[in-house]
C-alpha positions in Angstrom: 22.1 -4.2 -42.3 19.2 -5.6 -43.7 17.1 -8.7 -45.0 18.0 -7.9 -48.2 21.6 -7.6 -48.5 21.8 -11.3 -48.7 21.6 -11.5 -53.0 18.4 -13.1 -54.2 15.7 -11.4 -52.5 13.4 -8.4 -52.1 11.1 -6.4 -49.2 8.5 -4.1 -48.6 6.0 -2.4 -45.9 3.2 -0.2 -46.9 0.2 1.1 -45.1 -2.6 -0.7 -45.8 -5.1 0.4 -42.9 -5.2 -2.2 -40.2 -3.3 0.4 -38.0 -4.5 3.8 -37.6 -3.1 7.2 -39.7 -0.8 6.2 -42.4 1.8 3.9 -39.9 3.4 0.8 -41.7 1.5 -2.3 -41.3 1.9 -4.9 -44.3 5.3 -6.4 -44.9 6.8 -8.6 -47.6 10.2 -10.4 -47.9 10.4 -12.5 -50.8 13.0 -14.2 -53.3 13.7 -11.9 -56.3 12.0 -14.0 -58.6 9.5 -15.7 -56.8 10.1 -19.0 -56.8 10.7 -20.9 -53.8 14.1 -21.8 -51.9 15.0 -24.1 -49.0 13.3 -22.1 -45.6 12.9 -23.7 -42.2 11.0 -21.9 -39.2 10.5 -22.4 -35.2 7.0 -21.7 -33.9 5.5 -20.9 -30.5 4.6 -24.0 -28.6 1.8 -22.3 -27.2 -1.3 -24.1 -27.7 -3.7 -21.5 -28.2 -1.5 -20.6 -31.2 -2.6 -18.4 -33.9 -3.9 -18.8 -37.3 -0.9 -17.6 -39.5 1.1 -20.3 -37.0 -1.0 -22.8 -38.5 -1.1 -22.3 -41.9 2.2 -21.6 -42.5 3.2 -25.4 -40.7 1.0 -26.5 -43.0 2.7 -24.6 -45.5 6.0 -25.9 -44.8 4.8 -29.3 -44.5 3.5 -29.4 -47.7 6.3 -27.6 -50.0 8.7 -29.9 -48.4 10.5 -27.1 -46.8 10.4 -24.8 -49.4 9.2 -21.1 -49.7 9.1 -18.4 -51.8 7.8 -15.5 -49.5 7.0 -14.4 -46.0 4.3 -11.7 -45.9 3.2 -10.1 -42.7 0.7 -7.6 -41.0 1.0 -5.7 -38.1 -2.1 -4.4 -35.4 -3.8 -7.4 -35.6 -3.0 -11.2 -35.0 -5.1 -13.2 -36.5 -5.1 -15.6 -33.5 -8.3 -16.6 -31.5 -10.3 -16.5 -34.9 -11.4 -20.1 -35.6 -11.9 -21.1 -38.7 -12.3 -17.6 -40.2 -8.9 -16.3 -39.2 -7.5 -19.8 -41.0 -9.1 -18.9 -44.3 -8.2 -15.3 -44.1 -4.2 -16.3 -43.5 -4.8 -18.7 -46.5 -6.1 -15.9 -48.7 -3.8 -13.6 -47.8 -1.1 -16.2 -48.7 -3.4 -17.0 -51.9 -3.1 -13.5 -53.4 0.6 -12.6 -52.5 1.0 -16.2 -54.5 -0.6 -15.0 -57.5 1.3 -11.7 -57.4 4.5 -13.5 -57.2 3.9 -16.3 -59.4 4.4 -19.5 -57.2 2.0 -21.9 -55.4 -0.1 -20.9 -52.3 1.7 -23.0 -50.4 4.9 -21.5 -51.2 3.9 -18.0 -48.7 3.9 -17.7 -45.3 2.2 -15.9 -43.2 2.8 -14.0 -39.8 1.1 -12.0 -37.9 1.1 -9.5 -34.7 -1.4 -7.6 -32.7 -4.3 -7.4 -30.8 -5.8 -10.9 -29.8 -9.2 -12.3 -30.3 -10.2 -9.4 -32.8 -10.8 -10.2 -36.9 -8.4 -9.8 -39.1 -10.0 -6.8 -41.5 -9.6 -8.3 -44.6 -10.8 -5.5 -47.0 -7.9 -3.6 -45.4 -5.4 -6.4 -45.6 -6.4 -6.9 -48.9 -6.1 -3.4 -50.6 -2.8 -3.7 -49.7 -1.0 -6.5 -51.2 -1.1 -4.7 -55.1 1.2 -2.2 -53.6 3.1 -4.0 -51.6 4.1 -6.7 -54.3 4.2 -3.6 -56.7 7.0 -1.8 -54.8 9.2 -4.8 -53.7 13.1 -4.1 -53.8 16.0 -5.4 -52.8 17.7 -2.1 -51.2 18.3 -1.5 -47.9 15.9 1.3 -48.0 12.5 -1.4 -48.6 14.5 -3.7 -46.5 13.7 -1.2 -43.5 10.3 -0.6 -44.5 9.3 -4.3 -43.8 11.3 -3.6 -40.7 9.2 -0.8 -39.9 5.9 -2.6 -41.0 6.1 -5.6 -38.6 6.3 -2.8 -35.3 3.7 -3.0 -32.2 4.5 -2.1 -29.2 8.1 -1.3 -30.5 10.0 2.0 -30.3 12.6 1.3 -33.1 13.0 -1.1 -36.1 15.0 -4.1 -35.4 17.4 -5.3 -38.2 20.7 -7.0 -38.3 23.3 -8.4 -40.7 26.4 -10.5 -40.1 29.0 -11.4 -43.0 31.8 -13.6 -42.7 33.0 -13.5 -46.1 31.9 -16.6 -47.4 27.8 -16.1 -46.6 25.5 -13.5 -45.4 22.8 -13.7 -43.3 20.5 -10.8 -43.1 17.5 -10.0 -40.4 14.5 -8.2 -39.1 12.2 -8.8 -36.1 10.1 -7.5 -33.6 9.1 -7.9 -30.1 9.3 -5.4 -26.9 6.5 -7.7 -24.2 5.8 -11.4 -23.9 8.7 -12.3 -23.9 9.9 -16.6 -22.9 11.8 -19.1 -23.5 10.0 -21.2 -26.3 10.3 -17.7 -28.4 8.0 -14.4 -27.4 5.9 -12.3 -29.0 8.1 -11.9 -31.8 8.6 -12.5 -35.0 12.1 -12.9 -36.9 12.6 -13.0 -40.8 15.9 -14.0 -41.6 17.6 -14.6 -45.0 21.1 -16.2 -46.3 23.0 -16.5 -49.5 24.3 -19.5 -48.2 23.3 -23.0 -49.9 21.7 -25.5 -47.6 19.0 -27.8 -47.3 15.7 -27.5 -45.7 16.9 -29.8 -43.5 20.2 -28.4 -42.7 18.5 -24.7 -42.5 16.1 -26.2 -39.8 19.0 -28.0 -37.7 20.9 -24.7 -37.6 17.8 -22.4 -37.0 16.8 -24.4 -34.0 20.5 -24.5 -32.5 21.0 -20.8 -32.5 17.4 -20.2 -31.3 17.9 -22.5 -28.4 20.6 -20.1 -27.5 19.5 -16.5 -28.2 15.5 -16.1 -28.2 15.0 -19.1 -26.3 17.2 -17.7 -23.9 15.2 -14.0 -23.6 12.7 -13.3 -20.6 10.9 -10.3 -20.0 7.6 -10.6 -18.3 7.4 -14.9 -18.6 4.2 -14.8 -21.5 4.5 -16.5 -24.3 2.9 -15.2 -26.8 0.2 -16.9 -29.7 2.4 -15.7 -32.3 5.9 -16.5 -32.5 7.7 -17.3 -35.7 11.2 -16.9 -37.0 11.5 -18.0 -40.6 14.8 -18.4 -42.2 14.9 -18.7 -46.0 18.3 -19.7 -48.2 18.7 -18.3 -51.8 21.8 -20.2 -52.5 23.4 -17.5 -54.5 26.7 -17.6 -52.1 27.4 -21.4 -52.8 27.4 -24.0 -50.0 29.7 -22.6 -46.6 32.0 -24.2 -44.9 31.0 -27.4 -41.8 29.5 -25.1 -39.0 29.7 -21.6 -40.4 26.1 -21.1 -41.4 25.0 -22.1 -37.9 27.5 -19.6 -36.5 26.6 -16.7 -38.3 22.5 -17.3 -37.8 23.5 -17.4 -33.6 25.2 -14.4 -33.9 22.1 -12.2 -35.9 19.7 -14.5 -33.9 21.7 -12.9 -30.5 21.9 -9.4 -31.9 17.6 -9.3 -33.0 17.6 -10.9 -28.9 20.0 -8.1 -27.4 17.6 -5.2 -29.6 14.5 -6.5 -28.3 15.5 -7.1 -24.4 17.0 -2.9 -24.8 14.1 -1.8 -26.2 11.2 -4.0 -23.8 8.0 -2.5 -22.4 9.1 -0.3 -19.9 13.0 -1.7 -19.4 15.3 0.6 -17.6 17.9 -2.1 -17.4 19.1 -5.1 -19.6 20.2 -7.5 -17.1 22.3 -11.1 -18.1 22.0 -13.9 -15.7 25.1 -16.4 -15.9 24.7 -19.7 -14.0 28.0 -21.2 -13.7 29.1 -24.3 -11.6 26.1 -26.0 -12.2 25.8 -29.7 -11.9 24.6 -30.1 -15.9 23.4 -27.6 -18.4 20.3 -28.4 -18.1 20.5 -27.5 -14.3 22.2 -24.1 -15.4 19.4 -23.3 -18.0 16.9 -24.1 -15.4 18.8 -21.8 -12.4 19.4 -19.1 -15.1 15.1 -19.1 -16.2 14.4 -19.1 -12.9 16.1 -16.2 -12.1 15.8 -14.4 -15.0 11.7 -14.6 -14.9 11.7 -13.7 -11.2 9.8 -10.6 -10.8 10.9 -9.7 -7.1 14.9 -10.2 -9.0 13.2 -7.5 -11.9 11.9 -4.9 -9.4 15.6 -5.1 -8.1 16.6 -3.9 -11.3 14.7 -1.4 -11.6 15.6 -0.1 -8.2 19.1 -0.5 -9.0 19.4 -2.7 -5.7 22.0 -5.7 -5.8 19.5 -7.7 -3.4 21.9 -11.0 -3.9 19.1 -12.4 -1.6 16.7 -12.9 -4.4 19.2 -13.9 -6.9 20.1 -17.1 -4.0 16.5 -17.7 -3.2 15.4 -18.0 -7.0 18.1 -20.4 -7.0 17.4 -22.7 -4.5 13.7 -22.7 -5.4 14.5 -23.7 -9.6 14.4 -27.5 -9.4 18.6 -27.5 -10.0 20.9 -28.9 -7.7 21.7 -26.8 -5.3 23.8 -26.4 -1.8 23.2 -23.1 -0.4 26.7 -23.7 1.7 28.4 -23.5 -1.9 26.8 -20.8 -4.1 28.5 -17.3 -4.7 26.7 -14.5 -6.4 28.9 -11.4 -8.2 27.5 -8.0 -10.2 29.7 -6.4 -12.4 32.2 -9.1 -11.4 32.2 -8.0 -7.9 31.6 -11.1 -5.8 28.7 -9.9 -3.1 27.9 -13.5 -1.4 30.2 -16.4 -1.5 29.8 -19.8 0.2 25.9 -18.6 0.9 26.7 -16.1 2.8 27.6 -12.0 2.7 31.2 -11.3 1.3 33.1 -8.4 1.6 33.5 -6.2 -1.3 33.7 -2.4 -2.4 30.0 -1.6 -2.4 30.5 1.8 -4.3 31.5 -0.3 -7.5 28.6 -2.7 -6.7 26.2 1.0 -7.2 27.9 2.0 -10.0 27.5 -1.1 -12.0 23.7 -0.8 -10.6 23.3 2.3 -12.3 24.1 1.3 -15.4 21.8 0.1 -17.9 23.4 -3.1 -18.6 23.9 -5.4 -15.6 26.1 -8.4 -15.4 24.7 -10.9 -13.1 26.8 -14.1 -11.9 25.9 -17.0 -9.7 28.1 -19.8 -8.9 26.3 -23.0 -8.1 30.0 -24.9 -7.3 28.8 -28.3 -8.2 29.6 -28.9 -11.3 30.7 -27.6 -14.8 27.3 -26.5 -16.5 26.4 -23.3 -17.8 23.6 -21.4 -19.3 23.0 -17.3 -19.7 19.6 -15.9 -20.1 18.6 -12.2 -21.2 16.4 -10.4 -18.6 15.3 -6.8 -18.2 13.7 -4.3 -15.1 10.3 -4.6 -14.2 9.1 -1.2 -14.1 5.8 1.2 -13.5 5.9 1.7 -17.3 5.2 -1.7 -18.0 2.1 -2.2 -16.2 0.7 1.2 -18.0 1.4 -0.3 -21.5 -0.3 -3.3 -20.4 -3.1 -2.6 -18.0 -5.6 -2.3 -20.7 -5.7 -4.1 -24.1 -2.8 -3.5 -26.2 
């Protein structure tokens, strides 16, 4: 399970200083031989968003929705930098060009970090001989670059799902800041599957709409956020439908690692809206709840308060009749029509202590949907963040 497996390209992470002791903090996915293939990305909407954001839009803009490499540092993110931090995401891009042998405007660039700080260049630099030097396309380097891209994260994030007709291989990162309209993450994704820019971008943002877009942990969004997906071809072109599937499924799996493994999480909670009066009511009922912090403490404490879950409800802007709305953990139905139903409350705690929770409320107005990935809000969090990290 790697970025790699797809055929046609190669990784690596090396230490190149930017983070202290000898920890991975330069990664490089690339094609095998350097030359540019359809890619497509989604970027943070943030406003304040960083330098490598910028330039590799620009990048993408300017190749036509072609690319030939994603390289990416770690402990630092470039963003808040003016004009410097643009020219040092353009270098970096510049030399990992010449080392591959394609246009500058082939690269792009992520990175992740501290905010507001420069990006040490002489660091950055030293790094990118070794890091073209050593590129691979085993599972081993694959995980390197895995490693590399880590922050605040406990364990490397990678994924891979084959259907038998194309392959689509994954690596991310992301443990805080986490929103709809992506978090601070970044996701490399790669396929053997033929498409278009164009067809690569119309099935990236589909199954990110439904998987990172779809991921709260604390409401931030962060400066950051990139997933890139690049196509080597090498598979042939898939069936109507297939390549979308299979980049929702790794897209969900890189969401589901980095909701278990959040700042401070004790639980990994889904909210399900149901009953809803339109999707778009559903995904506004299910944010809402998700990004409530009273609903998180709940989950830490391991306390099916179905209060909260009914109060973020009526307060989300959906249509809502509070005479009509049921509420059920674990598939045990705690408040229906509004108010308190009787159920077994020692299966209600037990599903509480678990560290997955299933959360479902039932609007009854309609037919929408929408699910959304939350966690606990815990002590630990605030410690990791109550200083600058």
């Amino acid at each position: 399970m790697s970025v790699v497996r797809p055929k046609g390209f190669v990784a690596n992470g090396v230490h190149c200083g930017i983070k202290a002791g000898d920890a991975l903090d330069l990664a490089l996915v690339a094609t095998a031989d350097g030359q540019p293939v359809p890619a497509a990305a989604v970027f943070t909407s943030n406003k304040a968003c960083a330098a490598p954001v910028q330039v590799s839009r620009a990048h993408l803009a300017a190749s036509g929705g072609y690319a030939a490499g994603v390289v990416i540092n770690s402990g630092n993110a470039n963003a808040a930098t003016g004009a410097d931090g643009r020219s040092n995401a353009e270098h970096t891009c510049a030399l990992v060009a010449e080392g591959l042998g394609c246009l500058e405007t082939d690269i792009l660039v992520c990175s992740t970090g501290l905010i507001g700080i420069p990006l040490p260049m002489e660091a950055l630099v030293s790094g990118i001989e070794p890091l073209l030097r050593g590129r691979k396309g085993n599972e081993v380097f694959g995980a390197k670059a895995a490693e590399a891209i880590m922050t605040t994260d406990t364990r490397v994030k990678e994924t891979l799902v084959g259907t038998g007709l194309l392959t689509v291989g994954g690596m991310a990162k992301g443990a805080a800041m986490l929103a709809p309209n992506l978090a601070t993450m970044l996701a490399v994704l790669t396929t053997d599957a033929t498409a278009s820019a164009g067809e690569l971008q119309e099935a990236l943002r589909a199954a990110v709409d439904g998987t990172f877009n779809s991921l709260v942990v604390d409401g931030c969004q962060s400066t950051n956020d990139t997933v890139i997906i690049l196509a080597s071809g090498k598979a042939g072109a898939p069936p109507k439908g297939a390549l979308a599937e299979a980049l929702t499924l790794a897209c969900a799996d890189l969401a589901e690692q980095m909701a278990d493994d959040a700042e401070g999480a004790t639980k990994v909670a889904t909210i399900k809206v149901t009953g809803a009066r339109s999707a778009d009511d559903a995904r506004r009922a299910a944010r809402r709840v998700a990004e409530s912090q009273l609903v998180q403490c709940s989950l830490y404490g391991g306390d099916p308060y179905w209060g909260r879950i009914v109060s973020e409800l009526g307060s989300a802007g959906a249509d809502f009749d509070p005479d009509r709305v049921s509420v059920a953990y674990g598939g045990v139905v705690v408040c229906r029509d509004g108010v308190a139903a009787p159920h077994k409350e020692e299966k209600v705690r037990a599903h509480m202590e678990g560290r997955m929770i299933d959360v479902t409320a039932d609007l009854g107005l309609g037919e929408g949907t929408a699910t959304f990935l939350t966690t606990s809000l815990s002590p630990a969090y605030i410690d990791e963040n109550k200083g600058t990290s």
